[in-house]
C-alpha positions as CSV (number, residue, x, y, z in Angstrom):
1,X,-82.2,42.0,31.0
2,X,-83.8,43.8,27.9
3,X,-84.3,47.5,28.7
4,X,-87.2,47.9,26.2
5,X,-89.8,50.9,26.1
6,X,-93.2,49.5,26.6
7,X,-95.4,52.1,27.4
8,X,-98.1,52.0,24.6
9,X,-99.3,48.8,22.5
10,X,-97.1,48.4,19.4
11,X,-95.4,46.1,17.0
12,X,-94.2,46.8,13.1
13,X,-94.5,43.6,11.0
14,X,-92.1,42.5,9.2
15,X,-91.4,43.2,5.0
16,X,-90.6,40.4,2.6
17,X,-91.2,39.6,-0.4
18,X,-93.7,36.6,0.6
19,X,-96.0,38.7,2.7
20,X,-95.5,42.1,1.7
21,X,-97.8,44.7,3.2
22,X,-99.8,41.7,4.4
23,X,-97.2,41.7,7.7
24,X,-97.6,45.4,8.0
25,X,-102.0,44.9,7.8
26,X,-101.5,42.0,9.9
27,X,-99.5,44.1,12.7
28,X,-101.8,47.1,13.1
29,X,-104.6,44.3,13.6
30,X,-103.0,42.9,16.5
31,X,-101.8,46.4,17.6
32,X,-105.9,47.7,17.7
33,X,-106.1,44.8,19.8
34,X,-103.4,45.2,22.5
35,X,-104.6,49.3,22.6
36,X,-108.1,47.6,24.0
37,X,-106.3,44.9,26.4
38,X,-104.5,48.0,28.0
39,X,-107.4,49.9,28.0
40,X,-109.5,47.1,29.0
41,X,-112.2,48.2,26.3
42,X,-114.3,45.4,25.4
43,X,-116.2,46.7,22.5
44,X,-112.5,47.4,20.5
45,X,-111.0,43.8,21.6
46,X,-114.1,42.4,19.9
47,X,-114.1,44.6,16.9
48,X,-110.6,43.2,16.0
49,X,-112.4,39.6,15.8
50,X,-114.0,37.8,13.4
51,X,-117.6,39.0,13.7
52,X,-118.7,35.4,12.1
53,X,-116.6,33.6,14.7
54,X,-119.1,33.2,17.6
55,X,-117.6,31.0,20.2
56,X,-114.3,32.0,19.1
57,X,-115.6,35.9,20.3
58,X,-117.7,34.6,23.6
59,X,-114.2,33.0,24.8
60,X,-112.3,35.9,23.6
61,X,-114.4,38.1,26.0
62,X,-114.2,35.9,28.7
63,X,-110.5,35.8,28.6
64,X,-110.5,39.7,28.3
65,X,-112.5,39.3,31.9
66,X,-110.2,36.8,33.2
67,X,-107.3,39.1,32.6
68,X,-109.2,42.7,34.1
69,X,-107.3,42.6,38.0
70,X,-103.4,41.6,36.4
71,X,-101.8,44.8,36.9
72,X,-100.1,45.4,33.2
73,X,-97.6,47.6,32.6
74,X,-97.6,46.4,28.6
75,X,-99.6,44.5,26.0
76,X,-97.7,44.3,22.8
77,X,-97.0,41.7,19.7
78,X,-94.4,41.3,17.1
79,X,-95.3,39.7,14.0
80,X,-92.8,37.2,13.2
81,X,-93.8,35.8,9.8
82,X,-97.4,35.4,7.3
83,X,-98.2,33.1,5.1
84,X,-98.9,33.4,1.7
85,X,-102.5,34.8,1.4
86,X,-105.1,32.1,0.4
87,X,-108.7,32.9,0.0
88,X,-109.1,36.1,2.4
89,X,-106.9,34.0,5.3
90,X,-103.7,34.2,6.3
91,X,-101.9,32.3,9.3
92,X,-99.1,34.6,11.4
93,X,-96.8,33.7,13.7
94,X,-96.6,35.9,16.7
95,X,-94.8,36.9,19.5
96,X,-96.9,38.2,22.6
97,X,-94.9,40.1,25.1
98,X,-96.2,41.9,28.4
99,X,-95.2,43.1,31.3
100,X,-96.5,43.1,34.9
101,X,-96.4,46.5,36.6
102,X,-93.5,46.6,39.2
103,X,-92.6,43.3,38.9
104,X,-91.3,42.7,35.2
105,X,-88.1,44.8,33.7
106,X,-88.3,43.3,30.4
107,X,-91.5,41.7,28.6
108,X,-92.5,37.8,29.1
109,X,-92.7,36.9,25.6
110,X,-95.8,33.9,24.3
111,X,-95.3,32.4,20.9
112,X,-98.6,32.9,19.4
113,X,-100.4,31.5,16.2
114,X,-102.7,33.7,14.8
115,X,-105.4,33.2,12.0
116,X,-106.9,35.9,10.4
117,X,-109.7,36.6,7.9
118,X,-110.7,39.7,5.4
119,X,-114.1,41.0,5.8
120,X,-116.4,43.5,4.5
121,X,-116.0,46.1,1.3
122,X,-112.9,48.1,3.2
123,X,-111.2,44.3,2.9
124,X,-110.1,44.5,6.9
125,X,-108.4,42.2,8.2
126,X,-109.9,40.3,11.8
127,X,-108.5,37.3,14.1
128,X,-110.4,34.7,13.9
129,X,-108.2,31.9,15.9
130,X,-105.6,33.0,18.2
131,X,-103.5,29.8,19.9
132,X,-100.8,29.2,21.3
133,X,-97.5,28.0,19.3
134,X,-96.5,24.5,18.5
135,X,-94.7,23.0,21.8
136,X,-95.2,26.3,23.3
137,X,-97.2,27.1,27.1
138,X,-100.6,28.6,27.2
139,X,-101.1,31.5,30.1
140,X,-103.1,31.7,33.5
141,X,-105.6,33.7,32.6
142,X,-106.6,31.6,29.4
143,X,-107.6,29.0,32.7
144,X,-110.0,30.9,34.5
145,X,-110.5,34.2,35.9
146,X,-107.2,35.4,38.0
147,X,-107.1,36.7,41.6
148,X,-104.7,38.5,42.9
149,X,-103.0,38.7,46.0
150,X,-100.6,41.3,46.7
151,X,-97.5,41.2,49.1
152,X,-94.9,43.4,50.2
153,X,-92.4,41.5,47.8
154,X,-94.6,39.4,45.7
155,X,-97.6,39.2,43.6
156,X,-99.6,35.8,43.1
157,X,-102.2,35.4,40.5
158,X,-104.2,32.6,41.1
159,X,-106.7,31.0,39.4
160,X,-109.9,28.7,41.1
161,X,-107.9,29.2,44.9
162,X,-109.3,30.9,47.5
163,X,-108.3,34.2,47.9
164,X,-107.0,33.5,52.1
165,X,-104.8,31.0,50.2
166,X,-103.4,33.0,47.6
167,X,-102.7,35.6,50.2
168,X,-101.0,32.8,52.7
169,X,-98.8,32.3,49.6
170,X,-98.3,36.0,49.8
171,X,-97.1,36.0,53.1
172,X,-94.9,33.1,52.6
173,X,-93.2,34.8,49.5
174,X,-92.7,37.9,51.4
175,X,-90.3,36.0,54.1
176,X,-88.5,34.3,51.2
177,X,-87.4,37.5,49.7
178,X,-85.4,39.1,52.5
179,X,-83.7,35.8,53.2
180,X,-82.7,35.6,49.8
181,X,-81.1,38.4,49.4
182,X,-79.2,37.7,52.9
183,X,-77.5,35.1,51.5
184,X,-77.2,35.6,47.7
185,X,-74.8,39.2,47.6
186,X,-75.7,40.4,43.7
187,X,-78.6,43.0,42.9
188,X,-81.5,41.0,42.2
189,X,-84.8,42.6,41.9
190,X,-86.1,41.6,45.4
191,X,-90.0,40.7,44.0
192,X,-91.5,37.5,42.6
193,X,-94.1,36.6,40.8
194,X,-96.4,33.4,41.9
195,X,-99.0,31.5,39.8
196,X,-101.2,29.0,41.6
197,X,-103.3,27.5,38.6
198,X,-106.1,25.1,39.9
199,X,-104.7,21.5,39.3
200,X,-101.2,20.2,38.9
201,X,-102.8,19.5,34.9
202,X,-103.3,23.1,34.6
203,X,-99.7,23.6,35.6
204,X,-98.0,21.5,33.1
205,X,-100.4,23.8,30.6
206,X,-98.3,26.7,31.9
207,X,-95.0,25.2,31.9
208,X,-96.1,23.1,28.1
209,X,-94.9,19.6,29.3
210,X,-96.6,16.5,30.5
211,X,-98.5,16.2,33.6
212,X,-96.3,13.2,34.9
213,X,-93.1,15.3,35.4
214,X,-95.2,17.3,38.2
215,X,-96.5,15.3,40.1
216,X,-95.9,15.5,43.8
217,X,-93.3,18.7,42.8
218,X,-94.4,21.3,44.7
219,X,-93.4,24.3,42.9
220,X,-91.1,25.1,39.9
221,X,-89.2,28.4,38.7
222,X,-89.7,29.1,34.8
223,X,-87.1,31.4,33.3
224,X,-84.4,30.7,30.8
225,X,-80.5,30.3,32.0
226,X,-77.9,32.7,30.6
227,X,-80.0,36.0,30.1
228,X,-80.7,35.2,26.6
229,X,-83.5,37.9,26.7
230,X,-86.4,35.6,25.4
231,X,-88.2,34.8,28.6
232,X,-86.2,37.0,31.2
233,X,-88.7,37.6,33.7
234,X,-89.2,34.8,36.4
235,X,-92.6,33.1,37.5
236,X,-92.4,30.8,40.1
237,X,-95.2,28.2,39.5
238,X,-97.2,26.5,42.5
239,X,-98.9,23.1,42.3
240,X,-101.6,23.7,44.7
241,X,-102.1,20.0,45.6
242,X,-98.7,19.0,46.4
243,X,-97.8,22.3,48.4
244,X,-101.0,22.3,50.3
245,X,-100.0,18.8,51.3
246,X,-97.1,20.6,53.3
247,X,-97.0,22.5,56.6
248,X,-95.8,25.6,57.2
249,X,-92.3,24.1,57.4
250,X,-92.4,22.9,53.7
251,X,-94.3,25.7,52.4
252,X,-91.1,27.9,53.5
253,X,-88.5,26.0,52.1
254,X,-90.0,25.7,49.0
255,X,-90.7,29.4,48.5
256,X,-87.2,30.4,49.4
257,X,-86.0,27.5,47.3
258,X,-87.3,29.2,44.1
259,X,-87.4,32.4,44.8
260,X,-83.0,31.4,45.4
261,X,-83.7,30.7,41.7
262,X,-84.8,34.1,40.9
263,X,-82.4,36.0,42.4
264,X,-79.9,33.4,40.9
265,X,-80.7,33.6,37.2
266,X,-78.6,35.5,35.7
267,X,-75.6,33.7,37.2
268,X,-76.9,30.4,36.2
269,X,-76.2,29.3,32.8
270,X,-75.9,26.5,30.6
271,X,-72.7,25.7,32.1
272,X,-74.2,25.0,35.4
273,X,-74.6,21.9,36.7
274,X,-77.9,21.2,38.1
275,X,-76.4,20.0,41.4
276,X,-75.1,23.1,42.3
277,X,-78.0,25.0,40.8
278,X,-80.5,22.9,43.0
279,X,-78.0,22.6,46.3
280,X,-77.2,26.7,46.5
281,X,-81.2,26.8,46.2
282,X,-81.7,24.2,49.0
283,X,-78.5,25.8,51.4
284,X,-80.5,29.3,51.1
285,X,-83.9,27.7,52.0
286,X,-82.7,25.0,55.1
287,X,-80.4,27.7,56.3
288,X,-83.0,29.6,59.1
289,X,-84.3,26.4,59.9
290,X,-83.7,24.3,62.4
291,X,-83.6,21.0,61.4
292,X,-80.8,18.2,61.2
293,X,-79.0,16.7,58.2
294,X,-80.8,13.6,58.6
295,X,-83.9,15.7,58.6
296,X,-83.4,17.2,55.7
297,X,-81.7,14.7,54.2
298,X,-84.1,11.2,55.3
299,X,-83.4,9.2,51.4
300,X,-79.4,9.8,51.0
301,X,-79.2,9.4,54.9
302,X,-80.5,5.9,54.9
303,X,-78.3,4.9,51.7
304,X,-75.7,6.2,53.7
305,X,-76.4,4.1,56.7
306,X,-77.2,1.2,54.8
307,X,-73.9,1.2,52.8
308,X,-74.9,3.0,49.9
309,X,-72.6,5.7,50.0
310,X,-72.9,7.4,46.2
311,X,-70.0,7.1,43.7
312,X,-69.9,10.8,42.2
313,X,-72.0,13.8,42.9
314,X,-75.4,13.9,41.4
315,X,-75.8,14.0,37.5
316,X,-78.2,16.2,36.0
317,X,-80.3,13.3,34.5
318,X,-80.7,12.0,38.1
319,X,-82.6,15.5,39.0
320,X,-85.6,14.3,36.6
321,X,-89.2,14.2,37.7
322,X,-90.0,10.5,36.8
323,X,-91.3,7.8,38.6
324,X,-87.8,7.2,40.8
325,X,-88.8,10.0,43.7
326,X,-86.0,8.4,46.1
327,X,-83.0,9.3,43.1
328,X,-84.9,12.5,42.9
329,X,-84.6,13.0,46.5
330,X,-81.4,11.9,46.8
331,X,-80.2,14.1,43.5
332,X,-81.4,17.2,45.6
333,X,-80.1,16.2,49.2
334,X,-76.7,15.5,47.5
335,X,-76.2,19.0,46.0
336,X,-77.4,20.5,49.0
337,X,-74.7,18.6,51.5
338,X,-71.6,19.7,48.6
339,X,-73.1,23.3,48.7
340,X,-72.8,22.7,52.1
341,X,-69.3,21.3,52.5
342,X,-68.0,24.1,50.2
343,X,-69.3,26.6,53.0
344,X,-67.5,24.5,55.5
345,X,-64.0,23.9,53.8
346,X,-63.9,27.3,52.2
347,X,-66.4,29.6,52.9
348,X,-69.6,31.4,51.6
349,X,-67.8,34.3,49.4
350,X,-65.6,31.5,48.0
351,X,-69.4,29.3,47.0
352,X,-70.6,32.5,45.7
353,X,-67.5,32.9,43.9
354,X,-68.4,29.5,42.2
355,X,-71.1,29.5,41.3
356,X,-70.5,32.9,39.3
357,X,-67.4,31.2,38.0
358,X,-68.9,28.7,36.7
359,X,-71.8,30.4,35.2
360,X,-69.5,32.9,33.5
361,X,-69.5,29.9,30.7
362,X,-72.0,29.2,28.1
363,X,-70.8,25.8,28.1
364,X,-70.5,23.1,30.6
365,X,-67.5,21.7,29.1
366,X,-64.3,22.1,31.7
367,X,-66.3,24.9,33.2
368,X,-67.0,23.0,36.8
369,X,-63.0,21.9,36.2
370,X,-61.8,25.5,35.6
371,X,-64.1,26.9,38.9
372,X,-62.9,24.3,41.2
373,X,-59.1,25.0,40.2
374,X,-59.2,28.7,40.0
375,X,-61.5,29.4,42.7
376,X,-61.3,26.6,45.2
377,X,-57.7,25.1,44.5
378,X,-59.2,21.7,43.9
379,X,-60.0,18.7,41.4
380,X,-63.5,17.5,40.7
381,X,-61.8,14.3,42.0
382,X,-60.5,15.6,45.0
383,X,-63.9,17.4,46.0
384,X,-66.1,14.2,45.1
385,X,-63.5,12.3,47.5
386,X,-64.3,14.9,50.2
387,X,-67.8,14.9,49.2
388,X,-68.5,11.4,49.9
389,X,-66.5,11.8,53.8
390,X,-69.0,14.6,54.4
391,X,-71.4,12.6,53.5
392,X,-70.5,9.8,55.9
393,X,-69.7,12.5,58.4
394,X,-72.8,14.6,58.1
395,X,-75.2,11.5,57.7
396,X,-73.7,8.2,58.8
């Protein structure tokens, strides 16, 4: 995690010989603007606009209001490049970064492109487009205006929920955090963060990718693998259809499954496959409940019954949201049942062991190979073997 002083709005563009003091003109711009986010001062977000841009103003202001109940602890932007100045414009690529108070360590960071026009006889510069990056996601409160729900361990922001949902949420996040940190032994920060945007469409907007990988998930964990510093703070994001559709039951396990990922992240690297990412997740959420394999386990149980017993543990492709939700299923309910078996044949330290093991690497290559030998005395061959008996044990 970054440990980066954040305290007051501020960024220093960058010199080149392209831009010049154009980066530097640009950056105090930008940094006029995040003093009047923090201060939540209307009248100086607006002056930093483009007095000539009308709607681009009006929907400036009403994402200033959307924003006024998230609890910031920072506001700030870094201008990453400028191009070449044509005409009184200029385009800049930015990075936005903020923090939410008692909940982030280290910024969130929003790859930004800016426009920006002079104006008047002092030649000042003034945004007149602000979106967000090529391939990059847009934020909650560019949606709607954000609700907020606070919990002993978590914070939701929500956006068009009601706010006795958004505190249910709440509640629900609250149990997963304690049961979490029961089972996974590293310091973790003990809070998340929830978003519940309005639709499953405004939830691939947050996460940038296409609707039909969402649909019918229930809830997914941003964050990148590896603590490579660029997005290190967690936000576990809700589809509010698909986990309304579940009882309390569901709603649980799914809370405690990602919130597992939180806690998780910085163990969890490139190196890790997503089996034993997803099945540590599941073994931390099923554990308190009281439910059977089969239960838990309906898709791979009736493969298993029918004859289908799978060759090899579950491949990271076969975890893809796609059309196939029985693979999916069964992807999920196989990594769970290994997690499982490693608790049974060697233990919980010896899982936790590795899974750190194996996220030590930055590559997957040999690094599920090197784990399994050093830490569990096995082969990936000799654990899919016992794998598949568990299977038949466990399910059959």
């Amino acid at each position: 995690m970054l440990a980066v002083l954040l305290l007051a709005p501020a960024c220093a563009g960058p010199r080149d010989s392209t831009t010049g003091i154009t980066a530097q003109e640009v950056g105090a711009t930008l940094d006029r603007r995040a003093a009047a986010v923090m201060g939540h001062d209307t009248d100086a977000y607006l002056a930093a606009l483009d007095p000539r841009a009308g709607s681009f103003r009006a929907a400036q202001r009403t994402e200033l209001r959307n924003l006024a109940d998230v609890p910031l602890a920072s506001w700030t932007y870094e201008v990453e490049g400028v191009s070449d100045e044509a005409a009184g414009r200029v385009t800049a690529e930015v990075e936005l970064r903020y923090r939410i108070k008692g909940y982030d360590k280290a910024p969130v960071s929003s790859s930004r492109t800016v426009e920006l026009v002079r104006r008047g006889g002092d030649r000042t510069w003034y945004i007149a487009a602000d979106r967000a990056a090529d391939g990059a996601p847009g934020q909650l409160w560019q949606q709607g205006d954000v609700e907020v729900a606070r919990g002993t361990h978590s914070l939701v922001l929500g956006v068009g929920r009601r706010a006795a949902e958004l505190r249910r949420i709440a509640a629900t996040a609250d149990r997963a955090v304690p049961a979490v940190t029961g089972s996974w032994p590293e310091a973790w920060a003990e809070r998340v963060v929830v978003l519940v945007p309005e639709s499953v469409e405004d939830m691939a907007g947050l996460l940038g990718s296409p609707v039909a990988s969402y649909r019918g998930i229930a809830a997914v964990t941003t964050g990148e693998v590896g603590g490579s510093g660029r997005a290190p703070a967690d936000r576990v994001i809700v589809n509010p259809q698909a986990y309304g559709m579940l009882g309390d039951f569901g709603q649980r396990v799914v809370l405690t499954h990602e919130t597992t990922h939180v806690a998780t992240r910085a163990y969890t690297s490139a190196a890790t496959p997503v089996w034993l990412s997803e099945g540590f997740a599941d073994l931390v959420a099923y554990r308190r409940e009281s439910r059977t394999a089969s239960e838990i386990a309906p898709e791979l149980a009736e493969a298993v019954r029918a004859g289908d017993l799978p060759a090899r543990l579950p491949a990271d492709e076969d975890f893809g949201f796609g059309e196939d939700t029985g693979k999916l299923s069964r992807a999920y309910e196989g990594g769970w049942l290994a997690c499982e078996l490693i608790v049974r044949d060697w233990g919980e330290d010896e899982l936790i062991a590795f899974y750190k093991a194996v996220g030590s690497r930055s590559e997957r290559d040999g690094s599920v190979e090197q784990a399994m030998h050093t830490v569990l005395g096995t082969t990936p061959a000799d654990f899919t073997a016992r794998w598949r008996e568990y299977l038949r044990a466990r399910l059959g």
